[in-house]
FINU-146537 format. One record per residue (C-alpha): residue in one letter; x negated, y, z negated. Coordinates in Angstrom, 3 decimals. Each point is the difference from the previous one (the first is absolute). Example, Ala and Ser with C-alpha at 12.3 -4.5 7.8 and 13.67 -1.06 7.14 Angstrom:
2
+------+----------+----------+----------+
| zaba |        x |        y |        z |
+------+----------+----------+----------+
|    a |  -12.300 |   -4.500 |   -7.800 |
|    s |   -1.370 |    3.440 |    0.660 |
+------+----------+----------+----------+
# end
This chain:
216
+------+----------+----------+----------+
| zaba |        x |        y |        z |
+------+----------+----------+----------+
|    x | -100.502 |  117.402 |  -74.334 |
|    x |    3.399 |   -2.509 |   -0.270 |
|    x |   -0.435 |   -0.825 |   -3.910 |
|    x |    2.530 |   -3.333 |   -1.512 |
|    x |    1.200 |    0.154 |   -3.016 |
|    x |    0.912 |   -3.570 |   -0.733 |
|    x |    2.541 |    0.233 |   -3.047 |
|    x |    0.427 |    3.784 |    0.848 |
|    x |    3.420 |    0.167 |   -1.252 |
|    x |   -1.192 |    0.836 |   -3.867 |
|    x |   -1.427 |    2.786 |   -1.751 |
|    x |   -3.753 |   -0.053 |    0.745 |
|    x |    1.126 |   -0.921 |    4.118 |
|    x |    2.261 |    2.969 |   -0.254 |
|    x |   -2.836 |    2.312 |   -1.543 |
|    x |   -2.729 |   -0.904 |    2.599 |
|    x |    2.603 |    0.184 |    2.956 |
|    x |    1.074 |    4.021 |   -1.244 |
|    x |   -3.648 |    0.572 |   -0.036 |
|    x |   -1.196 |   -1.833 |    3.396 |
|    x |    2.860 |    0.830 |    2.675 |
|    x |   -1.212 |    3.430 |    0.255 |
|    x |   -3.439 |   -1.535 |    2.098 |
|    x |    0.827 |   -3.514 |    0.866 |
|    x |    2.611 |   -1.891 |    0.703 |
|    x |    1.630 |   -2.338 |   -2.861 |
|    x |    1.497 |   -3.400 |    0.770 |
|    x |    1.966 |   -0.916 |   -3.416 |
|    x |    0.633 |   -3.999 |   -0.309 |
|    x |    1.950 |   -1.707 |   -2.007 |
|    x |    1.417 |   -3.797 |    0.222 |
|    x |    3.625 |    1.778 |    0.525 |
|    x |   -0.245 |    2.179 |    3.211 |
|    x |    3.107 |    1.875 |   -1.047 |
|    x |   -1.385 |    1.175 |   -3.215 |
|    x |   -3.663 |    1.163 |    1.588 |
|    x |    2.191 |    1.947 |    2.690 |
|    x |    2.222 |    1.327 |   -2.876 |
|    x |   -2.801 |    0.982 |   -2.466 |
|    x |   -1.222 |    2.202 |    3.610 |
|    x |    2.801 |    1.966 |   -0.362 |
|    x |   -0.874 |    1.081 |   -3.628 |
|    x |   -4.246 |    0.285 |    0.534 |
|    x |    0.737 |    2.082 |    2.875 |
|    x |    1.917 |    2.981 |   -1.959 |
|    x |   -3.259 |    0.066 |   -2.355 |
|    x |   -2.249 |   -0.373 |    2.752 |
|    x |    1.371 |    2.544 |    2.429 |
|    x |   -0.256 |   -2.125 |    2.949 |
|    x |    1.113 |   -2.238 |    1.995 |
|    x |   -3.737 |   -2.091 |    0.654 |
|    x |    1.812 |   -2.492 |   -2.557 |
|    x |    1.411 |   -3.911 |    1.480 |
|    x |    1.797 |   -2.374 |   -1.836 |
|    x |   -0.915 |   -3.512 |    1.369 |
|    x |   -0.450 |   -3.676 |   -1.686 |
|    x |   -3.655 |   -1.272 |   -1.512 |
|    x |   -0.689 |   -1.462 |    3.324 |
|    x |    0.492 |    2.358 |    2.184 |
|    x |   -1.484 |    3.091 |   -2.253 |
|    x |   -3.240 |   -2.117 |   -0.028 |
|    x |   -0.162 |   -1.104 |    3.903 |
|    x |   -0.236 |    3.686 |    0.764 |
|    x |   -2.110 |    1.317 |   -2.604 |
|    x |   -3.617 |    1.007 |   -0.232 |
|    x |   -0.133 |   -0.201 |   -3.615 |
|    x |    2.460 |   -1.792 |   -2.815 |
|    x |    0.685 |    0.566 |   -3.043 |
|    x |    1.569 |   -2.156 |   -2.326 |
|    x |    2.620 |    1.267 |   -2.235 |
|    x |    1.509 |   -3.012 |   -1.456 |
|    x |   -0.039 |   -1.232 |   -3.643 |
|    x |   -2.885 |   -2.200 |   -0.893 |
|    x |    2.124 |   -2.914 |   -0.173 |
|    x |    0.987 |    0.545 |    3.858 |
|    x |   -3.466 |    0.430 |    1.611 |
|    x |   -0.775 |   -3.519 |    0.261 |
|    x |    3.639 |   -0.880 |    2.501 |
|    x |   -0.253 |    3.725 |    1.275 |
|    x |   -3.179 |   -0.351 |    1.104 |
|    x |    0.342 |   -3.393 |    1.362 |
|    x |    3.772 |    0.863 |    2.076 |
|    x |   -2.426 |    2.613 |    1.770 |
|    x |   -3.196 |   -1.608 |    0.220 |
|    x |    0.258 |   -1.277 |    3.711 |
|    x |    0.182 |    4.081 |    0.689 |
|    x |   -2.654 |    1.155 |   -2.365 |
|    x |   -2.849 |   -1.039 |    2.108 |
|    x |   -3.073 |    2.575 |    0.017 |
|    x |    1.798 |    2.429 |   -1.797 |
|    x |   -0.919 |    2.927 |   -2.715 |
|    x |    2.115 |   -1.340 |   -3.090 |
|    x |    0.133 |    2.007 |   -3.134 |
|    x |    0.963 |   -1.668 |   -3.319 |
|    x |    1.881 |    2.884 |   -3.049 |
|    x |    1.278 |   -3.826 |   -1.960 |
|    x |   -0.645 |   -0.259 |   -3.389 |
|    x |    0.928 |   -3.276 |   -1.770 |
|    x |    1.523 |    1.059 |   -3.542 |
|    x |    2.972 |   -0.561 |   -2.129 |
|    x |    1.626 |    3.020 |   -1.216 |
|    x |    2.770 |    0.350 |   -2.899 |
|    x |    1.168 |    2.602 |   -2.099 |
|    x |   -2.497 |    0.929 |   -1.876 |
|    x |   -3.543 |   -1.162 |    1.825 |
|    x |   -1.289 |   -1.323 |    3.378 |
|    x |   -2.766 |   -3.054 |    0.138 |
|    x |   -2.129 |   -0.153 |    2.773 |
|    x |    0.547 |   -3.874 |    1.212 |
|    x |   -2.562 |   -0.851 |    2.626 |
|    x |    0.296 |   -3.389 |    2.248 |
|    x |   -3.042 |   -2.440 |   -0.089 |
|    x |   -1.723 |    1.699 |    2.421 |
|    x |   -0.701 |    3.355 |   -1.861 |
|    x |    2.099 |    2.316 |    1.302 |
|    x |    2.774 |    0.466 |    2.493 |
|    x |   -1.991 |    1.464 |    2.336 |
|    x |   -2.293 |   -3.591 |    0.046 |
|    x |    2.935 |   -2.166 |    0.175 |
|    x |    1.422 |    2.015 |    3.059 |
|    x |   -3.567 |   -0.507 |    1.528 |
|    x |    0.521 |   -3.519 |    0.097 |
|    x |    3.318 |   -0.220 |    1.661 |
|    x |   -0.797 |    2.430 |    2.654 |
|    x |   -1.760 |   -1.108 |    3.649 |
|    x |   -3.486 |    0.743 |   -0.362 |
|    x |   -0.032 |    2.502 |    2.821 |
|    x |    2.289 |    2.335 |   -2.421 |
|    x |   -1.580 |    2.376 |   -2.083 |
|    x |    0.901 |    0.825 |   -3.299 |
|    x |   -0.428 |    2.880 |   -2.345 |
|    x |    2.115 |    0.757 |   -3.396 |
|    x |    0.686 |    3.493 |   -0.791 |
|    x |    2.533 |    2.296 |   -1.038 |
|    x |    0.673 |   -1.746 |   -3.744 |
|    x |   -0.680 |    2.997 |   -2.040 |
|    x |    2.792 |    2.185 |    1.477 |
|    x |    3.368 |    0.059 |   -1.806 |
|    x |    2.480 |   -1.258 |    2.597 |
|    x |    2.878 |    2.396 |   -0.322 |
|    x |   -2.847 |    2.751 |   -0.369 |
|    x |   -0.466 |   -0.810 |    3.372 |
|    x |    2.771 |    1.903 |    1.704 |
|    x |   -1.083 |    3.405 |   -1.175 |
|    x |   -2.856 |    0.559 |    3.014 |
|    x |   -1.641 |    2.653 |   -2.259 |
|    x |   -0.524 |   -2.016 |   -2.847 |
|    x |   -3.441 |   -1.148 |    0.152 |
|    x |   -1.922 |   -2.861 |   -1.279 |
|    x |   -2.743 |   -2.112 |    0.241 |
|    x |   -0.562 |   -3.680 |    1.405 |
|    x |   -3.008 |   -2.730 |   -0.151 |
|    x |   -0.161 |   -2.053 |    3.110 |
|    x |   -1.965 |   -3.328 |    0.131 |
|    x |    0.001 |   -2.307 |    2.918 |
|    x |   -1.580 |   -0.757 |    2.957 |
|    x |   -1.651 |    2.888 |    2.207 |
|    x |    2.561 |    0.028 |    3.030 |
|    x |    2.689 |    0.183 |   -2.579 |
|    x |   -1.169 |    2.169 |   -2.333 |
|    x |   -0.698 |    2.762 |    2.818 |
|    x |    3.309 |   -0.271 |    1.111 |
|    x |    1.297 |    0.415 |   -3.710 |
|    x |   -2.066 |    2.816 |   -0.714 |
|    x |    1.581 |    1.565 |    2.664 |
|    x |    3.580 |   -0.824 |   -0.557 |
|    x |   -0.745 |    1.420 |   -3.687 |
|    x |   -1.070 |    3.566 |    1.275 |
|    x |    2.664 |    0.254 |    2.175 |
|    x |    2.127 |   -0.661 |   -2.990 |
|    x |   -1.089 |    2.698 |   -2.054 |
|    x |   -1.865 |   -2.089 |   -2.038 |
|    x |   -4.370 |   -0.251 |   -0.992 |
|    x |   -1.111 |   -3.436 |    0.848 |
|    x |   -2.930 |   -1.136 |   -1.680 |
|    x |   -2.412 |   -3.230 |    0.989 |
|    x |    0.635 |   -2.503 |   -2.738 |
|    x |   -2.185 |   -2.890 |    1.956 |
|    x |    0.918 |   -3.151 |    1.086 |
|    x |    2.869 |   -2.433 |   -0.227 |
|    x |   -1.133 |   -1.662 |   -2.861 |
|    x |    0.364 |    3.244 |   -2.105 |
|    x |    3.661 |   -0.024 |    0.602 |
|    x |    0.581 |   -1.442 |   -3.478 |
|    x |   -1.407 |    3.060 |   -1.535 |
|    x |    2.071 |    2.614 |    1.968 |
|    x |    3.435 |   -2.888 |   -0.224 |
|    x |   -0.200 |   -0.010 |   -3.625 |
|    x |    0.165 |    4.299 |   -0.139 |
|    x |    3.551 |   -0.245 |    0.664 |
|    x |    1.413 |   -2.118 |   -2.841 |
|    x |   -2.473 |    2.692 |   -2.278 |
|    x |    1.732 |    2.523 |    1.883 |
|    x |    3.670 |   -1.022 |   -0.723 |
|    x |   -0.843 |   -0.464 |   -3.449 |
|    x |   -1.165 |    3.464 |   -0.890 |
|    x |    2.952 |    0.971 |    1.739 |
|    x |    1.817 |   -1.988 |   -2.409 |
|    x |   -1.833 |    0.980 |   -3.174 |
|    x |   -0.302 |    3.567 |    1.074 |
|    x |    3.750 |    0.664 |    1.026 |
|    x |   -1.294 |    1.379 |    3.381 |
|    x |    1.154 |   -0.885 |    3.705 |
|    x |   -2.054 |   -0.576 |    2.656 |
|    x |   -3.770 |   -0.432 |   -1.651 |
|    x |   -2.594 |   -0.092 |    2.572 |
|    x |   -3.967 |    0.384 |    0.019 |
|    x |   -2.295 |    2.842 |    0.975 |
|    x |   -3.326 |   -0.160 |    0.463 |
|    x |   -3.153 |    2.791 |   -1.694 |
|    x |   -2.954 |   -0.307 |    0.716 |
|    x |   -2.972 |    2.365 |    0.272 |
|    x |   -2.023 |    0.992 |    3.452 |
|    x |   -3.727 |    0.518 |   -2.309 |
|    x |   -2.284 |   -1.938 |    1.941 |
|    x |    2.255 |   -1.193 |    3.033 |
+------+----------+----------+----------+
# end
């Protein structure tokens, strides 16, 4: 599978390219060529290989099967739309959380429509499908490929498949969180996340799941 990483030059792009390139091949993007191609250079000594390609938005996304979208929240809107005309009837998976973050909290600050995951809905083609996932895990955790956590996914079925997927292959246990419209639940863990962080002097805070099989 050719995964984009649209934004891939930061922490969480860097994480989920270490932990993909050994099974797919990784397409980072950025709106600066140069810095995708030199951010390969790095990802590739923690990944071990060489199934890493620096590349602009554009082209990352005109040879993908599935994107993911790594920018800030207050990016998606122009990222998305600079690489819309190349998105068509693709798997897109949404980790953006809308928040403000200073030092000593995080605030989850959703658009109008609910969630970032709902606003990016309505600014892709229709033919697109959309899932949001991978919120939960602490970006620089990422890197590690033994650390383990879990992830919710909500979206649309194509999408969600794919994402499910993407997260085993990653090392990490996806769980079905439902559809799109959930995404404000599983958005706003992050924020909650950071802030325990915060409060709890501890680095890189994510969830895990218990749960008992009685009765299954």
């Amino acid at each position: 599978m050719k995964i984009a990483l649209v934004g891939g030059t930061g922490n969480i792009g860097k994480g989920l390219a270490v932990r993909w390139a050994s099974k797919h091949d990784v397409l980072i993007g950025s709106r600066l060529e140069e810095k995708a191609k030199t951010c390969v250079l790095e990802y590739s000594k923690h990944a071990g290989t060489t199934r890493l390609v620096g590349c602009s938005n554009e082209s990352a996304v005109e040879q993908a099967d599935v994107v993911v979208l790594c920018v800030p929240f207050e990016y998606v809107t122009t990222t998305i739309e600079s690489v819309r005309h190349v998105i068509e009837g693709k798997c897109v998976i949404s980790p953006v959380v809308p928040m403000r973050v200073s030092s000593n909290r995080a605030e989850y600050t959703p658009p109008e429509e609910g969630s970032a995951a709902l606003l990016v809905r309505t600014i892709l083609p229709e033919s697109a499908s959309l899932a949001s996932a991978f919120h939960t895990v602490p970006a620089k955790g990422l890197v590690n490929p033994e650390g383990g956590y879990d992830v919710v996914v909500c979206g649309e079925e194509e999408a969600k498949k794919v994402a499910f997927e993407l997260a085993i292959d990653a090392n990490l246990r996806p769980f079905d969180g439902g559809p799109l419209e959930n995404s404000p639940l599983v958005e706003s863990l992050t924020p909650l996340l950071i802030n325990l962080g915060i409060y709890n002097n501890l680095k890189n805070v994510s969830i895990k799941f218990l749960y008992d099989d009685i009765g299954r």
